[in-house]
C-alpha positions, -999 to 999 in steps of 0.1 A, spaced: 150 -681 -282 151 -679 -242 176 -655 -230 208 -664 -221 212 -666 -182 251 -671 -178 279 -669 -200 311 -688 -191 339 -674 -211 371 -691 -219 404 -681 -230 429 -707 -238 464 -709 -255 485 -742 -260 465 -763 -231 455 -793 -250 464 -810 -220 441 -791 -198 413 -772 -223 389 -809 -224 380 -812 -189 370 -775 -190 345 -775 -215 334 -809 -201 330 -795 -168 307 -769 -180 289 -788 -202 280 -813 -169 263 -781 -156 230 -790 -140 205 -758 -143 172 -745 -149 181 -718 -174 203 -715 -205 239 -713 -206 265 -706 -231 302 -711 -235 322 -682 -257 355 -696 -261 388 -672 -274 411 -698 -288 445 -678 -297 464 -698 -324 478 -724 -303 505 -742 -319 495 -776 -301 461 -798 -307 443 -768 -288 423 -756 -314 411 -788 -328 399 -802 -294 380 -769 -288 363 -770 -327 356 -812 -321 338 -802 -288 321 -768 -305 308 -794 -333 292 -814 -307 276 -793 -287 267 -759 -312 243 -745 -292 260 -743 -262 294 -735 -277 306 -703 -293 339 -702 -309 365 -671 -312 390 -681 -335 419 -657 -337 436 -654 -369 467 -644 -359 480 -647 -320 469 -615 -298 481 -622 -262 462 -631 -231 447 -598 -223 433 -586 -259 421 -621 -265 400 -619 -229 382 -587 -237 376 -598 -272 359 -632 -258 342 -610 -230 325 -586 -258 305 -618 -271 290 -626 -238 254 -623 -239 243 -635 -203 233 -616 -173 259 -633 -155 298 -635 -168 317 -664 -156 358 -665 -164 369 -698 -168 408 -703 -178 418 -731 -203 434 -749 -179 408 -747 -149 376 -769 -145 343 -770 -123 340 -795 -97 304 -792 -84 276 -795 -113 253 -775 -93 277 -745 -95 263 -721 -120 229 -731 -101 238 -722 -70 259 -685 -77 224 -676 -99 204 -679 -67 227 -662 -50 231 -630 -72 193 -632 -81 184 -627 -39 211 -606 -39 208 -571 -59 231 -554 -39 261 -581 -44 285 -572 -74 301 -605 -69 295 -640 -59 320 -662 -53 332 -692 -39 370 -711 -26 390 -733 -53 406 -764 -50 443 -753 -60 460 -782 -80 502 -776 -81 523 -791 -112 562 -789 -115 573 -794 -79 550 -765 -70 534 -764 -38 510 -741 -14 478 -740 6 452 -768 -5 427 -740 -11 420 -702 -19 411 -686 -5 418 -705 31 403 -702 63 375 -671 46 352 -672 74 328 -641 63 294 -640 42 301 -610 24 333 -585 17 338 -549 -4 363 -532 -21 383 -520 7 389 -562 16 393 -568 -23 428 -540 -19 444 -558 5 447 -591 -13 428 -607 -43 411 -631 -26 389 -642 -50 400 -671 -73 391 -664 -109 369 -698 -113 357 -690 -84 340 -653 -95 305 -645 -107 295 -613 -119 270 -591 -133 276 -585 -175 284 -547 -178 299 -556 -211 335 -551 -221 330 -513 -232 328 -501 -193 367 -517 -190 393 -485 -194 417 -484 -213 446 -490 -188 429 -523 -183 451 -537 -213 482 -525 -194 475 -546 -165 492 -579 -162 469 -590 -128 436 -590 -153 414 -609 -129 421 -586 -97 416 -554 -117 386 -567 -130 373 -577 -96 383 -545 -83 362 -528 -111 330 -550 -105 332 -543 -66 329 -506 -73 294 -513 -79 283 -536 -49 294 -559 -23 309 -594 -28 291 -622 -15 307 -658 -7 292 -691 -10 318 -714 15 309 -748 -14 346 -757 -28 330 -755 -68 357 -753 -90 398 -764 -92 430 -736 -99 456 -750 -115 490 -740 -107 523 -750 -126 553 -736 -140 533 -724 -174 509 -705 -161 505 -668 -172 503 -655 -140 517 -684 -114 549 -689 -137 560 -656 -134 586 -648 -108 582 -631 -75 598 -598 -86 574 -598 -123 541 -600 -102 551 -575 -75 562 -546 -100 532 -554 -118 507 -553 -88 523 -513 -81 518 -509 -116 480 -517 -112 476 -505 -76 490 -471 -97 464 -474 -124 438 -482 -100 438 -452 -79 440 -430 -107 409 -445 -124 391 -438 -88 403 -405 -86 421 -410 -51 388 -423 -31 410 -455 -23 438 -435 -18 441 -449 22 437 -481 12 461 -485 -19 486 -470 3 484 -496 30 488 -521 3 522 -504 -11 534 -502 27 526 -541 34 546 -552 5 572 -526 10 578 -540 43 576 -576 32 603 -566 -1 625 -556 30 622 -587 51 630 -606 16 659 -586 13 675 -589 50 666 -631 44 683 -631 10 713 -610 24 718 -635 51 716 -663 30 743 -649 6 767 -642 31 762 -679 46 769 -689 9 797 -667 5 814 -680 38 804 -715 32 820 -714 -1 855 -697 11 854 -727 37 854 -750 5 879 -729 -11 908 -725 13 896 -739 49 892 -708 62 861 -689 75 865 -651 59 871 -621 87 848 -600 66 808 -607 67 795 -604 28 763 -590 28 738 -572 2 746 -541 17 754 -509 -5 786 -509 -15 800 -542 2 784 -567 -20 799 -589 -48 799 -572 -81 783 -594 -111 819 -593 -123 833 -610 -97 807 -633 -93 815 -647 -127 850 -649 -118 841 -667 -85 818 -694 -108 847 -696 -132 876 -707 -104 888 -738 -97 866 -760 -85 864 -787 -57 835 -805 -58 798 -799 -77 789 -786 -48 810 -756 -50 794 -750 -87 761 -754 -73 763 -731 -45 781 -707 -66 753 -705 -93 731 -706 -58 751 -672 -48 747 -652 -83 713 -660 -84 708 -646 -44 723 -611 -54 706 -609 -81 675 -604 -64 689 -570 -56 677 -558 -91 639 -568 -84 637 -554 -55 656 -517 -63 628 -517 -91 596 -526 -63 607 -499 -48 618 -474 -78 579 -480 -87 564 -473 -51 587 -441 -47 572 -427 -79 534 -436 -70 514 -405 -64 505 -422 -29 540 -422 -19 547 -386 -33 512 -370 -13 523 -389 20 557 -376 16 548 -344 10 519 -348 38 553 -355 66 577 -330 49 573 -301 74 574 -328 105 605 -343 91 623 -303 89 607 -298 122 625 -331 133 658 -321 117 658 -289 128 658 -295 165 681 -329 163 706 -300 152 699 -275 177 707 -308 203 738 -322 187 761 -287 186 763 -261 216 741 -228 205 762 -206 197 755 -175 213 758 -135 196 786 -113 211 769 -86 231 773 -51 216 788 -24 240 768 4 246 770 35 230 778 53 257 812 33 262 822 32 226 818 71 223 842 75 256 
């Protein structure tokens, strides 16, 4: 039996709607070498399973099913399906993502085969939004360069999932934090790039489908940014600080944008909060409400607010609108709570500690008058 060039592994969980056109589109593969399809299907409670065992009948040498017996989660059923690949090449396709191009597999193989020194090949997807979802038309956009490293991958995961190629170093060389970490596909890009470059092929070959149920797209804001420290965490412990710089710079750039959010959410609130007193009694309030410390609305009295009188449905709506505003106040406190107790942050901070008494110590010396030592009498005098 001729080796097995690529293997395209698939997880999938309640997409009946979606898991179809995936096979399909890797079955319309056009290529001069044999390919294989290991599917993990994790007790879905839909028609799932019985499209993916119709299409595995059909097509047995190509297919490969993983039948869990009992449901294991997204991240235990990937590494199970990514021990069983047997190809040079691994290739992660999600349930509910497709190939476009049939000349994809093709083209990445050439790629990585002229390429020894590339870790990665990839290429942009076609991002497909569901349930009023919307964003760029592609992703990565406007990736201008040939080839990119590590150091690019810790700035932002750039590669789309569909998109990746790699080179099989089996599941056994994944750690065991990998399980911990909710942004699967980044850390495992971030794992492959330790070993070579990434190299891009600018050919739009595969579609990322966005919408509501998504593992990782349905999550909210605050979920995927405490779980990105969490990794970032992981990450540089697993690399023994060589990234140190560069994870750091990370933490900073989404500190600062978790502050921006916060000023924005704090001035929406407070337009809220004046827009609804205006409803209430005609009056714009004296006071400005903001998300500061101690001058917010308490939960308490937000539920008393939503529970008054009220005037219109727009006054409910806005004052669901306003609960929901302050509430962001949690997500961020914990962003930051887990940045604070990173080892970057605690080495940087310890790295500025003597400026920062240096600093304090002369901003004190310049805001009193030194006080100066009464001067002693000589001996002479006090003797007489």
């Amino acid at each position: 039996m001729e080796q097995v060039k690529v293997s395209v592994c698939m997880i999938t969980f309640n997409q009946e709607r979606y898991i179809a056109q995936a096979i399909n589109s890797v079955l319309e593969q056009q290529t001069t070498f044999p390919f294989e399809i290991v599917i993990g299907e994790d007790c879905s409670t839909d028609g799932t399973r019985a499209i993916v065992e119709q299409l595995a009948a059909a097509h047995p040498q190509v297919i490969r099913l993983r039948l869990a017996e009992q449901n294991q989660g997204a991240k235990r059923n990937f590494v199970g399906t990514f021990s069983e690949a047997r190809g040079e090449y691994v290739v992660i396709l999600e349930g509910d993502d497709y190939f476009t191009d049939p000349l994809k597999l093709q083209r990445q193989v050439a790629a990585l085969d002229a390429r020894p020194d590339w870790s990665i090949c990839f290429h942009p997807a076609r991002c497909l939004y569901e349930g009023n979802l919307q964003g760029p038309p592609m992703t990565p956009e406007r990736w201008g360069r040939e080839e990119a490293t590590i150091v690019d991958l810790f700035e932002q995961n750039f590669i789309p999932t569909s998109g990746a190629m790699f080179r099989n170093r089996g599941a056994e060389s994944l750690p065991d934090w990998f399980m911990d970490a909710e942004a699967g596909d980044w850390a495992l890009h971030l794992l492959n790039a330790a070993h070579g470059n990434i190299g891009f092929l600018p050919e739009v070959m595969s579609a990322y489908r966005i919408h509501p149920a998504g593992t990782w797209s349905g999550r909210s804001v605050e979920a995927r940014v405490v779980s990105i420290f969490h990794l970032l965490s992981a990450v540089d412990h697993h690399f023994g600080g060589r990234f140190a710089e560069h994870i750091e710079r990370n933490r900073v750039t989404t500190v600062r944008w978790l502050f921006g959010e916060w000023n924005n959410a704090a001035e929406t609130s407070r337009k809220a909060v004046e827009l609804l007193s205006v409803m209430t009694t005609g009056e714009t309030p004296r006071k400005r409400v903001t998300l500061g410390k101690g001058r917010g609305h308490s939960r308490k009295e937000i539920e008393q607010l939503a529970e008054m009188e009220p005037g219109s449905q727009d006054y409910q709506s806005l004052a669901c609108k306003l609960e929901a505003l302050l509430d962001e106040r949690a997500w961020l406190r914990e962003a930051h709570r887990e940045w604070t107790s990173s080892l970057a942050y605690k080495v940087s901070r310890e790295l500025k500690r003597p400026w920062n008494q240096l600093r304090t110590f002369f901003r004190s010396r310049r805001s009193k008058p030194m006080a100066l030592p009464d001067d002693p009498a000589p001996p002479a005098v006090k003797a007489a």
